[in-house]
C-alpha positions as CSV (number, residue, x, y, z in Angstrom):
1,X,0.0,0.0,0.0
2,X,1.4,3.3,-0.9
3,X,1.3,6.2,1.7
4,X,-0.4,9.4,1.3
5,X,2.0,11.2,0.5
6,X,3.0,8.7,-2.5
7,X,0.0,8.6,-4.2
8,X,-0.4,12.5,-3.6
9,X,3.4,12.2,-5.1
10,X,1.8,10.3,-8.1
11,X,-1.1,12.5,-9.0
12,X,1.1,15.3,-9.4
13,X,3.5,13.7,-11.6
14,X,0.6,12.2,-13.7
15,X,-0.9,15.9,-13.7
16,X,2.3,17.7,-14.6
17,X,2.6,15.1,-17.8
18,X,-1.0,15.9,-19.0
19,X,0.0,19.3,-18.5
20,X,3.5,19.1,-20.3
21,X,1.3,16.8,-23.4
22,X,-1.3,19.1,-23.4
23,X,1.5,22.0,-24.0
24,X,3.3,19.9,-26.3
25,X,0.4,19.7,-28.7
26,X,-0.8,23.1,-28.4
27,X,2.6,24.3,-29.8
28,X,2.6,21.5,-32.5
29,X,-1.1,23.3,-33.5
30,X,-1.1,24.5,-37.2
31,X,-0.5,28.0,-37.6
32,X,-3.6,29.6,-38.9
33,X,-4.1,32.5,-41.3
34,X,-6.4,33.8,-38.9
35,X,-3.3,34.1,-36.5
36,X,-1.1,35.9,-38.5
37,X,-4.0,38.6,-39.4
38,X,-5.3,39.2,-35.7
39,X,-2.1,38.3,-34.0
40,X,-2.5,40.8,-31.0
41,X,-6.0,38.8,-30.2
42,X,-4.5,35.4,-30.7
43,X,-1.2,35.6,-28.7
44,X,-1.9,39.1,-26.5
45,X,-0.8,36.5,-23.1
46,X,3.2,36.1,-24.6
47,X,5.7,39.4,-25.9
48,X,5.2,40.7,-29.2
49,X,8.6,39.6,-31.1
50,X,9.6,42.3,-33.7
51,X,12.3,41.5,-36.1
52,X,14.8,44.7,-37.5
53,X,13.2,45.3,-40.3
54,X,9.7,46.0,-38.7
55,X,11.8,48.9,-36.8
56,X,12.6,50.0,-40.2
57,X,9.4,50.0,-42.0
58,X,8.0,52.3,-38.7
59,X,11.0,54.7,-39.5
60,X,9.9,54.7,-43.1
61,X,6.4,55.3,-42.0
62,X,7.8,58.4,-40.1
63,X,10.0,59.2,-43.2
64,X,7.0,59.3,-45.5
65,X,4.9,61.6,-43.2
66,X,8.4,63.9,-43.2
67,X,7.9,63.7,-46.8
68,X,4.4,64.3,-47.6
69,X,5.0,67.6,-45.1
70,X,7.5,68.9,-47.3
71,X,4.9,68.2,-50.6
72,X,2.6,70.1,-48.4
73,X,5.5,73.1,-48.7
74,X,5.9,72.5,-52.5
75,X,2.4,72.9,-52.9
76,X,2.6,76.2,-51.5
77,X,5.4,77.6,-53.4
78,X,3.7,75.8,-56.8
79,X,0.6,77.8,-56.1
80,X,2.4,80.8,-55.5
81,X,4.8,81.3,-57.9
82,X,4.0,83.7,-60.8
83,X,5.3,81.1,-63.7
84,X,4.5,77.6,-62.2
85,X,5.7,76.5,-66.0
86,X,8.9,76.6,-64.8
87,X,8.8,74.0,-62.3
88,X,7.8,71.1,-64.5
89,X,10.7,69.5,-64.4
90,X,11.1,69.8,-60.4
91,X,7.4,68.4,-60.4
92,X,8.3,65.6,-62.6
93,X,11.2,64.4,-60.8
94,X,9.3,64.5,-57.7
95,X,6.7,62.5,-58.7
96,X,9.1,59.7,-60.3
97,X,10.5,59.9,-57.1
98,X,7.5,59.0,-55.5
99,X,6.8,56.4,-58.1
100,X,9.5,54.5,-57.7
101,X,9.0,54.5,-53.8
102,X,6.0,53.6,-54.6
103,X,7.1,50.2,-56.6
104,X,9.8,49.2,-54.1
105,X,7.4,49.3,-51.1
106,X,4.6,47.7,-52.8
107,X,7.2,44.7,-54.2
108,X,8.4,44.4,-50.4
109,X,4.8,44.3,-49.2
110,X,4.2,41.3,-50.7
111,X,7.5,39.7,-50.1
112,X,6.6,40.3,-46.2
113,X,3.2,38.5,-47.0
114,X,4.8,35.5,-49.1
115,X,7.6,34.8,-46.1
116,X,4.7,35.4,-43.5
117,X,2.6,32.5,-45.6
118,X,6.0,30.4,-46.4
119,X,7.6,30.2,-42.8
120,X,3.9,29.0,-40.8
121,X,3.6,26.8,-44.1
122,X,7.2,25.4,-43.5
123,X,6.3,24.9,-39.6
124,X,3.1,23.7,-40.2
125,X,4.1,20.9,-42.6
126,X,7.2,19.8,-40.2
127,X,5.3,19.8,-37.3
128,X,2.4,17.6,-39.1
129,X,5.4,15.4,-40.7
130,X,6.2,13.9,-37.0
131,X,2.3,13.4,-35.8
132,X,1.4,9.6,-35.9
133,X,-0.5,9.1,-39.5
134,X,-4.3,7.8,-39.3
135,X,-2.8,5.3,-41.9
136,X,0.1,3.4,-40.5
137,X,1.0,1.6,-43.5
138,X,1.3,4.9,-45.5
139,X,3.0,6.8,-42.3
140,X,3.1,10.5,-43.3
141,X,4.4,12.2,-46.1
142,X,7.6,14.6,-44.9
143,X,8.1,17.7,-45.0
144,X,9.4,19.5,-48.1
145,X,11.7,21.5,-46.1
146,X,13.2,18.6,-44.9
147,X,13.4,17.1,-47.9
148,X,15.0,20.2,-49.6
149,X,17.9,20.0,-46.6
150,X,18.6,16.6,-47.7
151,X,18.5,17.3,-51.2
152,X,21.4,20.4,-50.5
153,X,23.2,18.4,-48.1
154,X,23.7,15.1,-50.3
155,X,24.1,17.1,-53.2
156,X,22.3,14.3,-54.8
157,X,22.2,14.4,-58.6
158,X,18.6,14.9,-58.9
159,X,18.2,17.5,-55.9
160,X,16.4,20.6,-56.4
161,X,14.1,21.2,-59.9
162,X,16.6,19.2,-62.6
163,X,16.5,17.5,-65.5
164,X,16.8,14.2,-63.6
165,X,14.4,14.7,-61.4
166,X,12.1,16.0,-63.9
167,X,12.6,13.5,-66.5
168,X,11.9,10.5,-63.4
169,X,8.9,12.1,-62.3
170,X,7.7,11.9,-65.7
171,X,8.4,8.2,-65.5
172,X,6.5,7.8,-62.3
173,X,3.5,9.7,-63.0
174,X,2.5,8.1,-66.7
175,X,2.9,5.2,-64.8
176,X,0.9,6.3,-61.8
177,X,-2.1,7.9,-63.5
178,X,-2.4,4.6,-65.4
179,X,-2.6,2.5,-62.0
180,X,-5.1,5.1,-60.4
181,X,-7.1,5.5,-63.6
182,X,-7.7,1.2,-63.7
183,X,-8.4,1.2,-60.1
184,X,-11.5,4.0,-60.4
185,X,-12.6,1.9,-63.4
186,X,-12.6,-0.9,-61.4
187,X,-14.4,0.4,-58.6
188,X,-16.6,2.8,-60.7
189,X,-17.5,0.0,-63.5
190,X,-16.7,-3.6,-61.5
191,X,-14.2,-4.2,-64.2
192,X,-10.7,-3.5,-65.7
193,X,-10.0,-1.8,-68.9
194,X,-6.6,0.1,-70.9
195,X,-5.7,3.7,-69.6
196,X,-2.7,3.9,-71.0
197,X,-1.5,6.2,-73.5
198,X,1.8,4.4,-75.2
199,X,1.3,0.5,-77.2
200,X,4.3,-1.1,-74.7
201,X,3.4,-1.1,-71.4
202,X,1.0,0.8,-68.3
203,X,1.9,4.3,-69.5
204,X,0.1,7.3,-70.2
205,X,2.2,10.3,-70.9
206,X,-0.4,12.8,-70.1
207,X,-0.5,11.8,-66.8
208,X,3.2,12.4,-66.7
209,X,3.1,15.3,-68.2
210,X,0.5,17.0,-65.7
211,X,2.7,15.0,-63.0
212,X,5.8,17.0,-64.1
213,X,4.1,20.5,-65.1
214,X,2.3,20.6,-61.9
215,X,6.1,20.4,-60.3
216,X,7.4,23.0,-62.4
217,X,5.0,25.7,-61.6
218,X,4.4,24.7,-58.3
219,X,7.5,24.0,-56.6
220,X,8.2,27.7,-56.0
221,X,5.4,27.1,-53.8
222,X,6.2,23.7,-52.3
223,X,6.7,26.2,-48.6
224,X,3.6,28.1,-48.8
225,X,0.2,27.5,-47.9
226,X,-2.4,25.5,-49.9
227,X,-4.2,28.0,-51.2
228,X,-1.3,28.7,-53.8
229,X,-1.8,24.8,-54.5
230,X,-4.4,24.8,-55.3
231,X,-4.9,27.9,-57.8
232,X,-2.1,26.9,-59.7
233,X,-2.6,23.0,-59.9
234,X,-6.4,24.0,-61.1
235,X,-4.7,26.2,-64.0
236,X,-2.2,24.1,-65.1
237,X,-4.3,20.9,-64.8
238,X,-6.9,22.4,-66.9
239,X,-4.7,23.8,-69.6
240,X,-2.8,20.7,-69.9
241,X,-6.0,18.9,-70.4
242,X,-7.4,21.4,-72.5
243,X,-3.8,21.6,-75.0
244,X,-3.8,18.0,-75.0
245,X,-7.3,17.4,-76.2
246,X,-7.1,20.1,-78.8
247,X,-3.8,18.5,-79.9
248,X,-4.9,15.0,-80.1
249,X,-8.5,15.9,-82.4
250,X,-6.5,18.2,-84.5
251,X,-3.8,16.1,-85.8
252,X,-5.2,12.5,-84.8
253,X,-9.1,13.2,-85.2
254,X,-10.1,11.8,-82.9
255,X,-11.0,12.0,-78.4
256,X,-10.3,10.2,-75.3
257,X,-12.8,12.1,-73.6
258,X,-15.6,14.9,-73.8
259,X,-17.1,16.9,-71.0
260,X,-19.8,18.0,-73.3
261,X,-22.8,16.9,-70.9
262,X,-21.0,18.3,-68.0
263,X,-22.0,22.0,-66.4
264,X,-19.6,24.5,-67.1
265,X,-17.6,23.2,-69.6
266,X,-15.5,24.6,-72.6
267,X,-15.5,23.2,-75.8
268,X,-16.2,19.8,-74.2
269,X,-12.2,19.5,-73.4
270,X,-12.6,20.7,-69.7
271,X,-15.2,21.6,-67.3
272,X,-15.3,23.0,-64.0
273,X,-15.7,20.1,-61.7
274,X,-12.5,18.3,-63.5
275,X,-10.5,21.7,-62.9
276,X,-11.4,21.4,-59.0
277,X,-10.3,17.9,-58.6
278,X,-6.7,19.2,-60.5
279,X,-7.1,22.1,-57.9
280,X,-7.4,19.5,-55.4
281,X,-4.6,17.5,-56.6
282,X,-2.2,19.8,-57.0
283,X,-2.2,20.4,-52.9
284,X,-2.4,16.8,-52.8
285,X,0.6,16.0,-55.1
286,X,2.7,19.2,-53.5
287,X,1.8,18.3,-49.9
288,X,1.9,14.7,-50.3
289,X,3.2,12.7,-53.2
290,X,6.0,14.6,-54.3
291,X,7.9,14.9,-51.0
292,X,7.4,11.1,-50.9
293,X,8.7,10.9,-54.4
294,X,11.6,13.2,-53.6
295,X,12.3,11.4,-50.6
296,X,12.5,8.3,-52.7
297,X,14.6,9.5,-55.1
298,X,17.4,10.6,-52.7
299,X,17.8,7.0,-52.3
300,X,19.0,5.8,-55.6
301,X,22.6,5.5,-56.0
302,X,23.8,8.4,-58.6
303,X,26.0,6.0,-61.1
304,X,22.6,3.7,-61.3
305,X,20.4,6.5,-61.5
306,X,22.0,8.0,-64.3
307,X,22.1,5.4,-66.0
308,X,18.5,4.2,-65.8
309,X,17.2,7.9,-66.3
310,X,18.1,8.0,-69.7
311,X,17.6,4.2,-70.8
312,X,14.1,5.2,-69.6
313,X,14.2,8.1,-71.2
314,X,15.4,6.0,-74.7
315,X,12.7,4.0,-74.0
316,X,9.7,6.3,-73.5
317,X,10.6,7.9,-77.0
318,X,10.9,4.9,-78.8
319,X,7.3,4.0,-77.3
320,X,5.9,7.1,-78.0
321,X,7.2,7.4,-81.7
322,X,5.8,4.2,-82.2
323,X,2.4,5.0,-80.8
324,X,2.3,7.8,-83.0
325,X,2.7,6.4,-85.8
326,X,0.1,3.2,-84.6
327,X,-2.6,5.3,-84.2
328,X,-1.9,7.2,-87.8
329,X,-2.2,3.9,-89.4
330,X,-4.7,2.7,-87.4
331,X,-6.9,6.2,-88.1
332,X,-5.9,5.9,-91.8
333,X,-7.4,2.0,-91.6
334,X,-10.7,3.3,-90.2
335,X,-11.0,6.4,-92.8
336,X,-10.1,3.9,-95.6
337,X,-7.0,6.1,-96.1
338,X,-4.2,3.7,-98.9
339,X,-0.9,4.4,-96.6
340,X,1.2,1.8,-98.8
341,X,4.8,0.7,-97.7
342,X,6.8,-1.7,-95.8
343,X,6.9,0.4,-92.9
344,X,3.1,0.9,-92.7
345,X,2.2,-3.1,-93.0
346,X,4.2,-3.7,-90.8
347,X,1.9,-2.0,-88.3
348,X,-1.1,-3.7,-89.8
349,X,0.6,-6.4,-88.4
350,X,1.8,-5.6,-84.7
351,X,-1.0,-3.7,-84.2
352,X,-4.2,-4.2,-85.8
353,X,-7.8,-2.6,-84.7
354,X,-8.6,-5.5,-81.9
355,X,-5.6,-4.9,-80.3
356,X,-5.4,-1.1,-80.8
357,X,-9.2,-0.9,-79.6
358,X,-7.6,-2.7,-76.1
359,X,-5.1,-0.3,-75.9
360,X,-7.2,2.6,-76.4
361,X,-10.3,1.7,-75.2
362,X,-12.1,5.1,-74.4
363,X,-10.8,6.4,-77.8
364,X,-13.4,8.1,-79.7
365,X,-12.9,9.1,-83.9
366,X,-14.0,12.5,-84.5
């Protein structure tokens, strides 16, 4: 049996550790944008930190009030003077002046905003990084700030925004897309059927192609919140769609898809719901795949890497070249078009319409 003074002992130490977890998880909270708007009302219990340059940009407030009281003056002596013709140039130069003041604040105004939004984003996605995942098999995704240390650290070959990284996200994604697309069939339609894009193996390019576009233009934003995601992934998403579509009826004639029946849709190649879920997947892919990815990718040894970049990268033309011209002969077969030759029989042969109609199952002639 303990004593009363053990088990009053115990409480405490059990309440100072709910206390120290309950602190612990308040400080790993996400920073909200709320919070950096209202700070004063959020965090008036702790010291206001403020940095050097927040001294400065009050002195410049003061400067400019300095200044507009000596406009006041100019104004004066404008007014008054018997030829105010000869002051243009004095009045021009001032209000250049004034211009250009005007630029350079309003370009650091929104530099302050975007490293306000990119150093919560940065803490908010670390902090997240080391909370257990609701899916343990997945665990969660880390954060891209910790993946860009390791990337500059390592001074891996296909660190930062490269061609090798590029060129093996391209790889992953028209594979990816392909898997995801079978699966929602699947589900969706209780069966199986082609998604891919090339005659030799699951790839679609266009996946791979969104996969590595939505990289491009959003890894300048891989720090900063999800709102910036999510614009940008719905722009890029759509337009790559949209290009693609127009691209493939123009000079193929023919479609893999038309969004004519859906609300809000242009020219049948994209529509609005479609450009949300790219909205929603480029936070998804920023936040969540391609941290994984690059994570991944730190791991391959550089003299292999290399190597199999660009034997993929060998590959993928030769595949695409010779989809190109499959679906060519296979349009020119269905329009009754004579495309006479060696070269043209012999895809008659590897690929005739049964097989090309299993490839390309959703394809539609125009």
């Amino acid at each position: 049996m303990r004593s009363a003074e053990e088990r009053t002992a115990l409480r405490a130490e059990k309440k100072e550790k709910r206390a120290e977890e309950k602190r612990r998880k308040k400080l790993m909270r996400s920073i909200r944008p709320t919070e950096l708007v209202v700070p004063d009302l959020i965090h008036r219990e702790r010291e206001k930190l403020v940095l050097p340059f927040e001294t400065e940009a009050e002195n410049l407030k003061e400067s400019f009030r300095a200044g507009e009281s000596e406009m006041q003056d100019f104004y004066v002596r404008m007014a008054e003077s018997p030829s105010p013709e000869e002051l243009r140039n004095e009045v021009l130069d001032r209000a250049q002046s004034w211009r250009r003041s005007g630029d350079s604040l309003a370009a650091s105004s929104l530099r302050s905003y975007e490293i306000a939004d990119e150093v919560s984003a940065r803490f908010n996605d670390l902090t997240k990084a080391k909370k257990k995942s609701r899916l343990p098999l997945l665990g969660r995704a880390p954060a891209n700030a910790a993946v860009d240390l390791e990337e500059e650290q390592s001074g891996h070959f296909a660190r930062g925004l490269n061609l090798y990284k590029l060129l093996i996200i391209l790889y992953i994604g028209s594979f990816a897309g392909v898997a995801v697309e079978l699966l929602w069939c699947f589900l969706r339609n209780g069966h199986f059927e082609s998604r891919a894009g090339l005659v030799y193996g699951p790839f679609n390019l266009l996946y791979g192609v969104g996969a590595t576009l939505l990289t491009v233009f959003l890894y300048r934003y891989r720090n900063r919140g999800r709102w910036l995601s999510f614009l940008v992934g719905m722009a890029v998403g759509s337009a790559v769609e949209y290009a693609t579509s127009w691209a493939q009826e123009t000079f193929l004639g023919s479609r893999s898809w038309d969004y004519s029946d859906m609300p809000y849709n242009l020219n049948g190649r994209i529509c609005l719901l479609y450009s949300v879920f790219w909205g929603i997947l480029g936070i998804f892919w920023l936040k969540n795949l391609y941290p994984r990815m690059a994570e991944a990718i730190i791991r391959i040894p550089e003299k292999w890497g290399k190597i199999l970049t660009w034997a993929l990268f060998a590959f993928f033309v030769f595949d695409a070249l010779v989809s190109l011209f499959a679906v060519m002969r296979w349009h020119a077969r269905v329009t009754g078009t004579a495309m006479p030759g060696v070269f043209w029989n012999l895809f008659d042969l590897r690929f005739p319409d049964g097989r090309m109609q299993k490839i390309y199952a959703n394809l539609v002639w125009s």
